[in-house]
C-alpha positions in Angstrom: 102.3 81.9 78.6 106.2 82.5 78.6 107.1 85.7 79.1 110.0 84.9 81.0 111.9 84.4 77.5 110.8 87.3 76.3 111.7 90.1 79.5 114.5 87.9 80.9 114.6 88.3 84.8 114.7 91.7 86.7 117.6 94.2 86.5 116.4 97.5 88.4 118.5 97.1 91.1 121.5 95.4 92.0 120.9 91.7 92.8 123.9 91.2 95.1 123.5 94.5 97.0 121.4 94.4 100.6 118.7 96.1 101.0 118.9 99.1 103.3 116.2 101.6 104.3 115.2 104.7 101.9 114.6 108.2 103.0 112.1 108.6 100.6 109.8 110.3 102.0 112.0 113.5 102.8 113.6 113.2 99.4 112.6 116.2 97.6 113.7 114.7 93.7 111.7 111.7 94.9 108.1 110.7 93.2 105.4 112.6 94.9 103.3 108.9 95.0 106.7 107.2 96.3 106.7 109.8 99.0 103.7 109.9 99.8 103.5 106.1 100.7 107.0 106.2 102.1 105.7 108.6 104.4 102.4 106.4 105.0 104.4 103.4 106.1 106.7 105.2 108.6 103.5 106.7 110.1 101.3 103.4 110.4 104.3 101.3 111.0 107.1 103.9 113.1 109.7 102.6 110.4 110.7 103.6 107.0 110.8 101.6 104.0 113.5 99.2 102.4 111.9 99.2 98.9 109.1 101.4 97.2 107.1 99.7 93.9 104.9 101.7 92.0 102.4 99.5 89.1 100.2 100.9 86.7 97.0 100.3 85.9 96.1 98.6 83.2 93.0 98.2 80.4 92.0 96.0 77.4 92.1 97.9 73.7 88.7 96.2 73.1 90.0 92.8 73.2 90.8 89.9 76.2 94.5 89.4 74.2 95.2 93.4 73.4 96.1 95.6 76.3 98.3 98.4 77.7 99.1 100.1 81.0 97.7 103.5 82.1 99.6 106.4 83.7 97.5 105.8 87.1 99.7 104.2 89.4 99.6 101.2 92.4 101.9 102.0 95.0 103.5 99.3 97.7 106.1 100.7 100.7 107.6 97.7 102.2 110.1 96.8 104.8 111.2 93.5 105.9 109.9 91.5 109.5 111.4 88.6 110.8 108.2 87.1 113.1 106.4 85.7 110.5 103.9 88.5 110.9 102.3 91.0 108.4 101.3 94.1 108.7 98.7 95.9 106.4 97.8 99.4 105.8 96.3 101.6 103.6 95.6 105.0 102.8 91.9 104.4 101.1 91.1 102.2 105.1 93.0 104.2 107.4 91.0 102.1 110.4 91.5 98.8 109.0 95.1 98.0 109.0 95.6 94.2 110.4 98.2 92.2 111.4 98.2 88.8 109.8 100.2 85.6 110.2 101.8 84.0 106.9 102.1 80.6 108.4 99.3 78.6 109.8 95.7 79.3 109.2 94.7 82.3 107.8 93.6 85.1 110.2 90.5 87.2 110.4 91.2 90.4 107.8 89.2 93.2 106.4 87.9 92.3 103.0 90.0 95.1 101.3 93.1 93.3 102.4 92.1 89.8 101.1 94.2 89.6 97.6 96.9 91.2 99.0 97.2 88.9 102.2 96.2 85.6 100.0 99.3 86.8 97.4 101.6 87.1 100.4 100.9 83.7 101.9 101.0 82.0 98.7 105.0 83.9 98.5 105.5 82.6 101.5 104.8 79.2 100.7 107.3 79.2 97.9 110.2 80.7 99.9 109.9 84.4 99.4 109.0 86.6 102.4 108.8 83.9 104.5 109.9 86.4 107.6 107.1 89.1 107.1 106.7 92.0 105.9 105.5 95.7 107.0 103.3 96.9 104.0 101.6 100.4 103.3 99.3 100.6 99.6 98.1 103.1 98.1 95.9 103.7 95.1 95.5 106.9 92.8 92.3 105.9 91.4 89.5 104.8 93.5 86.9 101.7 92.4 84.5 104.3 91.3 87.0 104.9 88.0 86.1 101.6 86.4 90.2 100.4 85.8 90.8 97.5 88.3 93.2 98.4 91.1 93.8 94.3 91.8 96.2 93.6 89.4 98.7 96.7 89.8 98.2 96.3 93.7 99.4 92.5 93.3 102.2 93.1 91.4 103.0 96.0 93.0 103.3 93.8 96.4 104.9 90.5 95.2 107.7 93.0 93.6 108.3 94.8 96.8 108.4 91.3 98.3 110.8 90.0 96.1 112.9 93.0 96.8 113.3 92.5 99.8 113.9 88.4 99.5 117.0 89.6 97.7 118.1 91.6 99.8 121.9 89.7 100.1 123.0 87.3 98.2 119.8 85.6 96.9 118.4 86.0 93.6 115.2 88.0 92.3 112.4 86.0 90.6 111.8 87.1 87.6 108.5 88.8 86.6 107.1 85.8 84.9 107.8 83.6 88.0 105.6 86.7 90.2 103.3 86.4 88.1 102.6 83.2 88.7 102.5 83.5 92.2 99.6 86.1 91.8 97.5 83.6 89.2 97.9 80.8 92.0 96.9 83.3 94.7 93.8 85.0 92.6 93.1 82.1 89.8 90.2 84.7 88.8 92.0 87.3 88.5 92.9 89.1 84.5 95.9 87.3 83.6 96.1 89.6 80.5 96.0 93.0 82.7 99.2 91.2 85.0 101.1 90.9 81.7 100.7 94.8 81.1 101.4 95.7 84.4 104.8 94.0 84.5 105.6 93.9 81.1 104.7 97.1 79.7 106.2 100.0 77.5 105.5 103.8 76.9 103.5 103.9 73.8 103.3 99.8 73.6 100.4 97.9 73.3 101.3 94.0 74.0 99.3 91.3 72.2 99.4 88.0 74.0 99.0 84.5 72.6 99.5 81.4 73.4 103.3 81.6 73.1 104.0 84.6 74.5 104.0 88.1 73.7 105.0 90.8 71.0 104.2 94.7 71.5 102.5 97.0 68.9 103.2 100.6 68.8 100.0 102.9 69.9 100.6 106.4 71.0 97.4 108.3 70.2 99.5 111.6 70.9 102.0 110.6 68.5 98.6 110.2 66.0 97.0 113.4 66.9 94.7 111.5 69.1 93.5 111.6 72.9 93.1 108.4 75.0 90.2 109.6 77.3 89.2 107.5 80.7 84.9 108.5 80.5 83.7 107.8 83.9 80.4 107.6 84.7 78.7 109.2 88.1 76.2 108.9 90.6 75.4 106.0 93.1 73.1 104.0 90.7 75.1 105.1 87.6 75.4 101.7 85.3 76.1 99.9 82.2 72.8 101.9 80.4 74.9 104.9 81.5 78.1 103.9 80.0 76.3 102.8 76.8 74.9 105.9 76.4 77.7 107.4 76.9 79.9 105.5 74.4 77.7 106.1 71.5 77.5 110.0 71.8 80.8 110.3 72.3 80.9 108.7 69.1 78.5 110.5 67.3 80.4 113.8 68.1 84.1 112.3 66.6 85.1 109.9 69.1 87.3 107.5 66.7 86.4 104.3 69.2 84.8 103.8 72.6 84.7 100.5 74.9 84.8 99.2 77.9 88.6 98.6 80.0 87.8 95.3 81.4 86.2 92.7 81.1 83.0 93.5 82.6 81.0 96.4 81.1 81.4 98.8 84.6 80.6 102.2 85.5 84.0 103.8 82.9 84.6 103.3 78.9 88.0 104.2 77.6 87.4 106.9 74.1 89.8 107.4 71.6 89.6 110.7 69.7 90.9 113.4 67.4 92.7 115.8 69.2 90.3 118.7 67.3 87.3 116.4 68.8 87.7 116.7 72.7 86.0 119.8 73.2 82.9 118.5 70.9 82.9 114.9 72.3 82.8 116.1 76.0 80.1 118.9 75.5 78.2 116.2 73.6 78.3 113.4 76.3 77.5 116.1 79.4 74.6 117.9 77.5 73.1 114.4 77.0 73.6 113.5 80.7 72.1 117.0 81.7 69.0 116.3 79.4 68.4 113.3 81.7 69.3 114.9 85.1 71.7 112.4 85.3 75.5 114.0 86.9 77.9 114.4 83.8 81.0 111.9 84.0 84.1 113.0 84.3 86.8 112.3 81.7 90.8 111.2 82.8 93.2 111.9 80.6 95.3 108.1 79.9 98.8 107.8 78.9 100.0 104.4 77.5 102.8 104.2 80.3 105.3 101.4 81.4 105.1 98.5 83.5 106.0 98.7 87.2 109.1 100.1 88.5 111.2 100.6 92.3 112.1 104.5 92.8 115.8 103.9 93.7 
C-alpha cells in the first residue's frame, strides 16, 4: 500500500532544527494529555522531554478496508539516550517500568511493554534511535473499551522516535516508511487501523485498496447523527453481550451498530439520530437490567485526525 505518495513526508516541525527539551508539563496552553505525560516522564525518568506525540485511536466502519480515527488519544513522551539503553514506563503499570537494551538479545520485559520494545529494536535496526530512548505512554482508554490501544501506541512511539532521529541535520521518515517499521515489528497487527492513525482527517473516513488510499467525508454531527462507543461491562461480559446489545440499540433507532475491530470484543460502535440517544440508551440498559447483567456505558466518538507532536 503506498501511502507515501499520497501524504508526502512529515512537515510538523522543522526538519533542520535540533531538538531541545519542552516545558510541557508547566505549560498552561499545553494539552492536558501532553502534560500529563510530560510530567510522567520527568517523574519516572528525572528529565523532561524533547518531543511529545499524541495518536488516536482508531476503528473499522463495518469493513477491514473502511476506517477512521477516534478522539481517544495514545500518548508517547520521549527524550533521547546515548547508551543504547531504553527505558519504559507507563502510567496504566506504574511498577513495571524496565530498562531494555536495543542491541544484542532481547532482554527480559513485562508483557505490556512487548510491541513497544519489539517496534524500537526493529527502529534501531534500520538506523533510527539507535542511541536510546527514555519513553513514558500513556493511554486514555483502557482494554476494557474494546478500541485497540496497539496501533496508536506504535505510532505514537516510532513518531516520537523519529523526532528525535532528526534532531540536526538528518531527515524524518515519512509516515509510510514508520509504518512499515511497525508491520515488520508486529506482522499481526491491523495494518488498516495504522493507516488511520497516521493518515487521518477530522470528519474523514479513508478507504484503502490495493493502490493506496482516498478519504470519504463522514461526520455524523454534520448529519444530525451521533457516533456512540457502547461498551459492554462486567468480568465475564462477552460477544452474547455485545450482540444483544447491538440489536436493541437498533430496535430503538440506532441507524447501524457493529463491532470496531476485527474481532467481535466486549464494545460495538452505534450510529444514531440525534433525536434517538435518549431512546437507544434507555433501551439497551433496561434490557441489561432485565438480565441483572451491569448496563454498558456509552463514549461519545469524534472522527478526529491522525497523530500529531504538541510543539
Amino acid at each position: 500500500m503506498n501511502t507515501d505518495t499520497t501524504t508526502g513526508t512529515d512537515t510538523s516541525a522543522d526538519l533542520n532544527t535540533a531538538l531541545g527539551t519542552l516545558d510541557i508539563a508547566r505549560r498552561h496552553t499545553a494539552d492536558p494529555l501532553f502534560r500529563l505525560v510530560a510530567f510522567a516522564l520527568e517523574s519516572a525518568h528525572d528529565r523532561p522531554p524533547a518531543t511529545v506525540w499524541s495518536a488516536p485511536h482508531a476503528f473499522h466502519l463495518g469493513s477491514p478496508r473502511l476506517v477512521a480515527a477516534a478522539g481517544w488519544p495514545v500518548a508517547a513522551a520521549a527524550a533521547p539516550r546515548e547508551d543504547g539503553l531504553v527505558r519504559l514506563s507507563s502510567l496504566a503499570h506504574p511498577a513495571q517500568s524496565c530498562e531494555l537494551p536495543l542491541a544484542g538479545p532481547p532482554s527480559a520485559h513485562p508483557d505490556w511493554a512487548a510491541r513497544t520494545y519489539a517496534l524500537l529494536r526493529t527502529m534501531a535496526r534500520a538506523g533510527y534511535g539507535r542511541g536510546g530512548v527514555d519513553l513514558h505512554i500513556h493511554s486514555t482508554l483502557t482494554a476494557a473499551a474494546g478500541l485497540s490501544s496497539a496501533e496508536p501506541l506504535e505510532c505514537a512511539v516510532a513518531l516520537a522516535v523519529a523526532d528525535l532521529h532528526a534532531a540536526g541535520s538528518r531527515p524524518r521518515p515519512p509516515r509510510g516508511r514508520l509504518a512499515a517499521l511497525a508491520r515488520q515489528a508486529a506482522p499481526d497487527g491491523d495494518e488498516a487501523l495504522r493507516e488511520a492513525v497516521l493518515f487521518a482527517r477530522p470528519g474523514r473516513a479513508l478507504l484503502l485498496d490495493d493502490d493506496g488510499s482516498r478519504r470519504i467525508h463522514f461526520d455524523p454531527p454534520e448529519n444530525g447523527a451521533r457516533l456512540m462507543l457502547l461498551v459492554t461491562r462486567g468480568e465475564d461480559a462477552g460477544p452474547g453481550d455485545v450482540r444483544r446489545a447491538m440489536d436493541h440499540a437498533r430496535s430503538a433507532g440506532a441507524l447501524s451498530a457493529w463491532r470496531p475491530g476485527r474481532e467481535l470484543g466486549r464494545s460495538a460502535l452505534v450510529l444514531l439520530p440525534q433525536d434517538r440517544l435518549t431512546a437507544v440508551r434507555i433501551g439497551v440498559a433496561e434490557e441489561f437490567r432485565s438480565r441483572g447483567r451491569p448496563v454498558p456505558r456509552f463514549l461519545n466518538i469524534t472522527v478526529a485526525g491522525a497523530a500529531r507532536r504538541e510543539e
